[in-house]
TORSE-468354 format. One record per residue: residue number from 1; x, y, z of N, C-alpha, C in turn. Coordinates in Angstrom, 2 decimals. Last residue first. Example, Ala and Ser with C-alpha at 12.3 -4.5 7.8 and 13.67 -1.06 7.14 Angstrom:
BEGIN
{2, {12.85, -2.25, 7.08}, {13.67, -1.06, 7.14}, {12.90, 0.03, 7.87}}
{1, {13.19, -5.69, 7.80}, {12.30, -4.50, 7.80}, {13.20, -3.30, 7.80}}
REM end
This chain:
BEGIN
{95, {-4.39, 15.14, 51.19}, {-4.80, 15.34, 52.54}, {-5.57, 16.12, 53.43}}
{94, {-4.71, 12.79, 48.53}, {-5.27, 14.25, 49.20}, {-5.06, 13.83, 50.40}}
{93, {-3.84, 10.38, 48.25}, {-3.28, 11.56, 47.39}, {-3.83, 12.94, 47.86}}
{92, {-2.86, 7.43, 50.08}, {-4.24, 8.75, 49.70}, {-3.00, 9.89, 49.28}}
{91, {-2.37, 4.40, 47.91}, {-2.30, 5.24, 49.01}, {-3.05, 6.58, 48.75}}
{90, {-5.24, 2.49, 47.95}, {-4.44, 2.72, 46.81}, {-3.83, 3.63, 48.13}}
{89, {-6.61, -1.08, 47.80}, {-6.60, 0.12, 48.76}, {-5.00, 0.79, 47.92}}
{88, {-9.04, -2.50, 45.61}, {-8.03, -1.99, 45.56}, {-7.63, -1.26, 47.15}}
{87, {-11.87, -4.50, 47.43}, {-11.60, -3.39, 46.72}, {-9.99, -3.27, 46.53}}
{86, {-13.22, -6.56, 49.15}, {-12.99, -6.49, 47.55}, {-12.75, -5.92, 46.94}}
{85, {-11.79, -5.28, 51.53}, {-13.01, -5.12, 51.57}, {-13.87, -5.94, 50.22}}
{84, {-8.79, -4.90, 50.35}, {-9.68, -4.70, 51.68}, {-11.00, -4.98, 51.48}}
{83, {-5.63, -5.19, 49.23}, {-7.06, -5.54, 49.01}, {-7.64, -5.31, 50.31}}
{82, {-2.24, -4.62, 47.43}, {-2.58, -4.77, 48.86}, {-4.24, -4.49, 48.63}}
{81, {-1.25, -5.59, 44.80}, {-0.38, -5.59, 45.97}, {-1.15, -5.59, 47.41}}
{80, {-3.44, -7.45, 42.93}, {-3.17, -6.24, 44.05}, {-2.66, -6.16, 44.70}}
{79, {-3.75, -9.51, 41.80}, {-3.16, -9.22, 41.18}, {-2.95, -7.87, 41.91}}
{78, {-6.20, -10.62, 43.15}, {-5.62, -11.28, 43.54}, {-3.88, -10.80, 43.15}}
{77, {-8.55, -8.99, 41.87}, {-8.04, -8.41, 43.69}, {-6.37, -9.51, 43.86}}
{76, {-9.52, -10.89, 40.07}, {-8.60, -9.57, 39.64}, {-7.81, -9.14, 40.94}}
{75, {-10.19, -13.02, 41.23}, {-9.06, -13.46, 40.39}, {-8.36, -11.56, 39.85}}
{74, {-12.15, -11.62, 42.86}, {-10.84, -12.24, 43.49}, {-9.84, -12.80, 42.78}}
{73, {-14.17, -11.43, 41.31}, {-13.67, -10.28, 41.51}, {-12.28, -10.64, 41.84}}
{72, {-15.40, -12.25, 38.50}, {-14.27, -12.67, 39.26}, {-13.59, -11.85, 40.09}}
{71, {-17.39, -10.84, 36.95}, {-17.83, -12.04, 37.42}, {-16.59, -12.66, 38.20}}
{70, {-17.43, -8.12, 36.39}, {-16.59, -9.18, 35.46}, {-16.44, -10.64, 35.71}}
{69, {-19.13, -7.05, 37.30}, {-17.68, -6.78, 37.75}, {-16.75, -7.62, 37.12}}
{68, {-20.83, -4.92, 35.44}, {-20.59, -5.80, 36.46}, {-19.41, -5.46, 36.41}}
{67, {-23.90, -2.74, 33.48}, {-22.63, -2.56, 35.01}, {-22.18, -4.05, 35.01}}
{66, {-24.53, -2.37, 30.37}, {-24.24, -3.65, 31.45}, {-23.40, -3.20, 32.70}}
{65, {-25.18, -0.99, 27.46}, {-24.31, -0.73, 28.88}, {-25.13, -1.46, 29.74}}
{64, {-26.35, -2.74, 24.52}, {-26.71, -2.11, 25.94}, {-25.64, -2.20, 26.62}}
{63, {-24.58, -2.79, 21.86}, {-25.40, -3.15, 22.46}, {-25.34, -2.60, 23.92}}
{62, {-24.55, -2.38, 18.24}, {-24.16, -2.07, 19.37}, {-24.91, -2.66, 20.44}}
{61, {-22.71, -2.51, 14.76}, {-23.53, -3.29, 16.05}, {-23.51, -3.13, 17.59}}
{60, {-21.66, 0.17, 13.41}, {-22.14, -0.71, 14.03}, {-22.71, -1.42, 14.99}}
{59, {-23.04, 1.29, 9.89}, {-22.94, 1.28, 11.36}, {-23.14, 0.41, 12.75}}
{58, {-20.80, 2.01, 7.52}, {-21.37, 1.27, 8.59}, {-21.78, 1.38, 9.85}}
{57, {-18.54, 3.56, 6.90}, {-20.06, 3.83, 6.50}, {-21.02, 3.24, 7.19}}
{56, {-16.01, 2.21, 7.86}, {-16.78, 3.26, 8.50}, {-18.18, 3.78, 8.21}}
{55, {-15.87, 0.33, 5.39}, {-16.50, -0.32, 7.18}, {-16.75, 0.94, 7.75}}
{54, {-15.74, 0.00, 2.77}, {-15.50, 1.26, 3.51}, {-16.40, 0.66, 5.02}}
{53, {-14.76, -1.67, 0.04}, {-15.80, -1.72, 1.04}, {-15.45, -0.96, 1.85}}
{52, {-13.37, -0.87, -2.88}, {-12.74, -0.98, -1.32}, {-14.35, -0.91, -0.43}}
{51, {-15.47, -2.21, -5.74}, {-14.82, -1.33, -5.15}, {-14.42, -1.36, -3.25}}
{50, {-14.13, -5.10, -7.21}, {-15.47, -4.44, -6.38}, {-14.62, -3.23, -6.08}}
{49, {-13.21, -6.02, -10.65}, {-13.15, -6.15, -9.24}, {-14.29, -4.42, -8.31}}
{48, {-13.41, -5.94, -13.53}, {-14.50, -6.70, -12.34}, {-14.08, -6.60, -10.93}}
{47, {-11.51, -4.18, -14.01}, {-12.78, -4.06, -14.67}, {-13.63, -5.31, -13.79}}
{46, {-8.95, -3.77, -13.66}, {-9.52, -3.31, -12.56}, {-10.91, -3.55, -12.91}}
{45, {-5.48, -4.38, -14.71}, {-6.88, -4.52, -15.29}, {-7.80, -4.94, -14.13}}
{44, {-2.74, -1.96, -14.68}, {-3.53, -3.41, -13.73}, {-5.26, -3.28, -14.19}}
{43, {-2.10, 0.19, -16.05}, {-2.10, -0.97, -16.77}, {-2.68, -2.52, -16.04}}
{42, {-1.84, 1.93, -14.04}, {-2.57, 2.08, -14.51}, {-3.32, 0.91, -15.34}}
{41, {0.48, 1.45, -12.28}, {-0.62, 0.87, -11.71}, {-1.79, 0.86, -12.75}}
{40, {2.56, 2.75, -13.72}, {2.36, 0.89, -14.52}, {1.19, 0.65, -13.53}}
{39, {2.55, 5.30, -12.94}, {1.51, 4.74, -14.18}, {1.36, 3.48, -14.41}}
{38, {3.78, 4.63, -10.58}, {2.51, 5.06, -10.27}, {1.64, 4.73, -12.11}}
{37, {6.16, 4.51, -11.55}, {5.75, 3.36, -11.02}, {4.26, 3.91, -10.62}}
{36, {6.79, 6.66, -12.37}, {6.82, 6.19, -13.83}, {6.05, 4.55, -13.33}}
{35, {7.10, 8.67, -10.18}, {5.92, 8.39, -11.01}, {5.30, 7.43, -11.97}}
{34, {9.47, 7.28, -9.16}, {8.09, 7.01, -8.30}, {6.76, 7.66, -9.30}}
{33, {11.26, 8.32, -11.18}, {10.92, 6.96, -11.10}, {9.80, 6.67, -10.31}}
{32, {10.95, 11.16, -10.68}, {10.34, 10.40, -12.18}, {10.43, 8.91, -11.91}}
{31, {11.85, 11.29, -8.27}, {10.75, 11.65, -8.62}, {10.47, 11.34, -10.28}}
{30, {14.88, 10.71, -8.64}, {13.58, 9.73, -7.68}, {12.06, 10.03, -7.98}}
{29, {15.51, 12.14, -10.29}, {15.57, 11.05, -11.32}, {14.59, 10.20, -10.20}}
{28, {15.13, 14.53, -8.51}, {14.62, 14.57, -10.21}, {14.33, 13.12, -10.76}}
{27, {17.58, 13.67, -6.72}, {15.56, 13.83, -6.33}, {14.64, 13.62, -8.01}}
{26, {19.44, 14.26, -8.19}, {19.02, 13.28, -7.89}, {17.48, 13.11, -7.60}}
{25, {19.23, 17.28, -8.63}, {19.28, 16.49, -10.02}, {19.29, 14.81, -9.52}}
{24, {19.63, 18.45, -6.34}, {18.29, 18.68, -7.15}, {17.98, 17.68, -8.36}}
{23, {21.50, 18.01, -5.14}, {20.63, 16.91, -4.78}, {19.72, 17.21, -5.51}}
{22, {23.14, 20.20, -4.88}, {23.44, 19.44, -5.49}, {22.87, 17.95, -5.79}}
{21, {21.69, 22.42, -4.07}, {21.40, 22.29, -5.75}, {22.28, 21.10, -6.02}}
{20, {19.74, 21.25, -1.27}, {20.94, 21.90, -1.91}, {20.71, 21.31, -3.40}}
{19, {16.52, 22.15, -0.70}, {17.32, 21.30, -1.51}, {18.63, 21.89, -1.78}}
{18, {14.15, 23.19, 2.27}, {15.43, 23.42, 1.15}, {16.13, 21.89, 0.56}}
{17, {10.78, 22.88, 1.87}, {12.26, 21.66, 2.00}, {13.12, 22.73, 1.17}}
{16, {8.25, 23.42, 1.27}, {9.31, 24.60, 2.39}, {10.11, 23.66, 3.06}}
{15, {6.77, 22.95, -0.72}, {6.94, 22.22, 0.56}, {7.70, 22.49, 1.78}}
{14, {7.43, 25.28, -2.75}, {5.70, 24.95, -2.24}, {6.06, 23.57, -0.42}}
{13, {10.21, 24.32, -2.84}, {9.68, 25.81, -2.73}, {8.12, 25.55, -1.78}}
{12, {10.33, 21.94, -3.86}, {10.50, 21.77, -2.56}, {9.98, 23.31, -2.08}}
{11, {8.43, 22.46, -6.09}, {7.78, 21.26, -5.53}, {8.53, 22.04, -3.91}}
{10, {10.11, 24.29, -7.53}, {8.61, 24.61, -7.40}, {8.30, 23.68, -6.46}}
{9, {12.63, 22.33, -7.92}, {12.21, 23.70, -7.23}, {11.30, 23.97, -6.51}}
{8, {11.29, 20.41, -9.45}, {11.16, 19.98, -8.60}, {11.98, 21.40, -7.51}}
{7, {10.28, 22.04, -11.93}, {9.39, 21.40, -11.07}, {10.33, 21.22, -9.72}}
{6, {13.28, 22.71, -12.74}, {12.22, 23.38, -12.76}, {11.24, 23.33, -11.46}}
{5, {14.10, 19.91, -13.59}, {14.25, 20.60, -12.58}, {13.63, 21.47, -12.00}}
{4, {10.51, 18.19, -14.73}, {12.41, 18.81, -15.02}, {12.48, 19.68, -13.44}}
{3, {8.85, 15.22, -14.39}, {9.09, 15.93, -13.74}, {10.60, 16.65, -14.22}}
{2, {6.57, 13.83, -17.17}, {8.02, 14.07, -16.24}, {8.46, 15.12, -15.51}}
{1, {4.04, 11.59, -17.63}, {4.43, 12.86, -17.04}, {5.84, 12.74, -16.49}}
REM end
């Protein structure tokens, strides 16, 4: 398949890209070369290989919501500018 000027009108028309007409005849020769590389995929011999395994079909492995605290509280509190109680103290945003 080749793309003539024609087409590639129709193409930026339908994509609502103006083309100055003086780029119409470059684009032309980019767009036949990105096709002409889309057919040599054709010629890759595909006859035993598997098809793309799709991991979203899957469903996965899940497991129970667990409250903690991550078993360290003081190695996290320790990374807090300022701690009370084992907690963050943040300044107050409502008054």
């Amino acid at each position: 398949m080749t793309i003539d000027i024609r087409t590639v009108h129709k193409i930026s028309r339908l994509a609502r890209i103006k083309v100055p007409e003086a780029d119409v005849k470059s684009l032309k020769e980019d767009l036949n070369r990105i096709l002409g590389w889309i057919e040599q995929l054709s010629e890759v011999n595909t006859d035993n290989i598997q098809p793309l395994y799709n991991i979203s079909l899957e469903n996965m492995p899940r497991r129970e919501d667990q409250i903690n605290d991550g078993n360290y509280p003081s190695a996290i509190l320790a990374n807090a500018p300022e701690a009370e109680f084992g907690m963050f103290v943040v300044p107050k945003v409502v008054e």
